[in-house]
N, C-alpha and C positions, 0 to 999 in steps of 0.2 A: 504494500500500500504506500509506502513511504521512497523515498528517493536514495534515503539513507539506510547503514545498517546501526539495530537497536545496538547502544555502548554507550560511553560518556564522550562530552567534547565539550570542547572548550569556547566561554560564551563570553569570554572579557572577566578582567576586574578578578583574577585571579581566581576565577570561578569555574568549577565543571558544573553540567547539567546533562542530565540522563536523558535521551529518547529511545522509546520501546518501539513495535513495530506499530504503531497507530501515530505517530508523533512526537512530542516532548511531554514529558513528566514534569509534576510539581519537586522532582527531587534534585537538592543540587548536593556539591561536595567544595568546598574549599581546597587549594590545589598544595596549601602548606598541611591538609590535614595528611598522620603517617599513613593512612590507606590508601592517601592516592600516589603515592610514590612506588609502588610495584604496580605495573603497567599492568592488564588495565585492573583499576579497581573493581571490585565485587560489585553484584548484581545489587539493586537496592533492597530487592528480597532477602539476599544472603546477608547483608548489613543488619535490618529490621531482625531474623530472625537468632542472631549473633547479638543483638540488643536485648531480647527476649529472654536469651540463656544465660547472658550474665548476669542480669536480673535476680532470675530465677537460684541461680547459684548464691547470690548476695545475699536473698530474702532468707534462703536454707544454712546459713552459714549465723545470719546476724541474727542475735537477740530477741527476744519479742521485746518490742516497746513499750513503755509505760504512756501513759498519758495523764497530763497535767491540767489541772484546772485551775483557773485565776480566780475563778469566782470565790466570794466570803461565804464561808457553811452560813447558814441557817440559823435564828438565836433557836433554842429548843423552846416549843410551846407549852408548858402546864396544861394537864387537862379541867375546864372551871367546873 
């Protein structure tokens, strides 16, 4: 459909942007980011999904979190 094949290229301003085979994507990459320095970077799939697993690795690994409230307790009410 496209003139081009689906990859990254380069769109100015030190910027890549993806197009698949229908077009251009809303996805870009920064060209000082370390992914895009081994030719070609990964799919935006492969990225998102490599987002997902570290994530996932993170959540399994850390803590459960407390949670905090700012609010003042309550004065305690007598029953009359």
């Amino acid at each position: 459909m496209s003139d081009k094949e689906a990859g990254w290229y380069y769109v100015g301003d030190g910027k890549l942007r993806y197009r698949d085979d229908y077009g251009w994507t809303e996805f870009y990459m920064d060209t000082a980011d370390p992914r895009a320095q081994d030719w070609p970077p990964p799919k935006p799939r492969t990225l998102l999904q490599e987002l997902r697993e570290d994530e996932a690795r993170r959540a399994a690994i850390a803590p459960p979190r407390r949670v905090l409230s700012w609010r003042r307790p309550r004065p305690h009410r007598t029953a009359r």
